[in-house]
C-alpha positions in Angstrom: 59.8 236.1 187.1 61.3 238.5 190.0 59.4 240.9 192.0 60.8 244.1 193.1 60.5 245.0 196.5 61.3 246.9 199.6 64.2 245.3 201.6 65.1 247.5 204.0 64.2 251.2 205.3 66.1 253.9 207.1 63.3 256.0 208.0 63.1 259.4 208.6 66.7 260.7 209.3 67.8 264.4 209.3 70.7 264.9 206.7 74.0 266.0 208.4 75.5 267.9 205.2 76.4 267.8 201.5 78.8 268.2 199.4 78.4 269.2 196.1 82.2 268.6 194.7 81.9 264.9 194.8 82.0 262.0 192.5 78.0 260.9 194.0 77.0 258.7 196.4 75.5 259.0 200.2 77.7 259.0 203.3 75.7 256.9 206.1 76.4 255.7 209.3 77.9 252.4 209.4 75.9 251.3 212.5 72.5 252.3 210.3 73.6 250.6 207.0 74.8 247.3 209.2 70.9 247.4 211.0 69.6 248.1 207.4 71.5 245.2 205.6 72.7 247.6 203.3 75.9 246.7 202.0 78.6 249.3 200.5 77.9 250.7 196.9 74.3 248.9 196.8 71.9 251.0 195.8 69.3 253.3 197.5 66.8 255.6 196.9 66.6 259.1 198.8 63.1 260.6 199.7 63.3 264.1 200.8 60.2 264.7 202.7 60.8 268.4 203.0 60.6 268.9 199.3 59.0 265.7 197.6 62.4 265.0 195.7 63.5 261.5 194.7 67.1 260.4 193.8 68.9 257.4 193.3 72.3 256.6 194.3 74.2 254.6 196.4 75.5 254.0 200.2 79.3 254.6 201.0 79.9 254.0 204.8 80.6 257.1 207.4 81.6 256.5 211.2 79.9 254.0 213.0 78.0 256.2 215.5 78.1 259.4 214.0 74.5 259.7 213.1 76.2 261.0 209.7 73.8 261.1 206.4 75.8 263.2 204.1 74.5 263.4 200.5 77.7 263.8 197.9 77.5 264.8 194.4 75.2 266.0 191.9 72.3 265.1 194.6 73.5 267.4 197.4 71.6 270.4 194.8 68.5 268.7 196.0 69.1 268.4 199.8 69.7 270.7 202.9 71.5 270.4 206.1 68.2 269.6 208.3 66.1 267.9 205.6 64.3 264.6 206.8 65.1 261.9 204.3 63.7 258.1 204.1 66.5 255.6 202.8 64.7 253.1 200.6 66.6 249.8 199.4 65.1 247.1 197.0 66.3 244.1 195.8 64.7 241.2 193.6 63.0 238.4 194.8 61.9 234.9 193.4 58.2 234.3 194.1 58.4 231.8 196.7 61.3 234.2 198.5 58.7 236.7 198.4 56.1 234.7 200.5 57.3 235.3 203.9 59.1 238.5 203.0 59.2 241.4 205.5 61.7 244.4 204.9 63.2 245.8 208.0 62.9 249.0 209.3 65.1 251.3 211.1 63.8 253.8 213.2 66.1 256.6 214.1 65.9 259.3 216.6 66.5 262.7 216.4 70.2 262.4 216.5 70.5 259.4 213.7 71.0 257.1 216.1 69.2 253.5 216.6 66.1 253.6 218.1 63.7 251.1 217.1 64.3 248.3 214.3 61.2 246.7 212.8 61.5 243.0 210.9 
């Protein structure tokens, strides 16, 4: 048996822009995704705390220190310019991996850039 759980966090960043016209995905700083573990086309989960919505797609890479979170595709209906957004990533874990797991979490200042991470 595997257990599903947290593995990293990006919490709390403001979203850059959208763009609706776009296959899907999320546009994120590569210095974020690098601190996060998050690897290109694995999958995340996006938590709009301005309006409770949930969607799941996955993280294409934008500039390395451009604080960028742009949300492409169908999602982009669901998020504004300004929103605040936590980045949720799981992955699978054998029991015994799971012990001594911790997720790590990156926290962001106003700008999107690095300010704490938490392991």
């Amino acid at each position: 048996m595997y257990i599903k759980a947290l593995k990293a966090k990006i919490h709390r960043v403001r979203v850059t822009g959208s763009e609706l016209e776009y296959p899907g995905s999320v546009a994120i700083d590569q210095n974020l995704l690098d601190a996060a573990g998050i690897r290109h086309y694995e999958a995340v989960l996006l938590a709009n705390a301005n309006n409770g919505e949930r969607v799941e797609t996955y993280a294409v890479p934008a500039e390395a220190g451009s604080g960028t979170i742009r949300v492409l595709g169908a999602a982009a209906r669901k998020f504004e310019t300004g929103d605040i957004v936590i980045i949720l990533n799981f992955a699978y874990y054998k029991p015994e991996e799971f012990e001594d797991h911790k997720p790590i979490v990156i926290i962001p200042d106003q700008n999107n850039q690095i300010k704490e991470i938490i392991r």
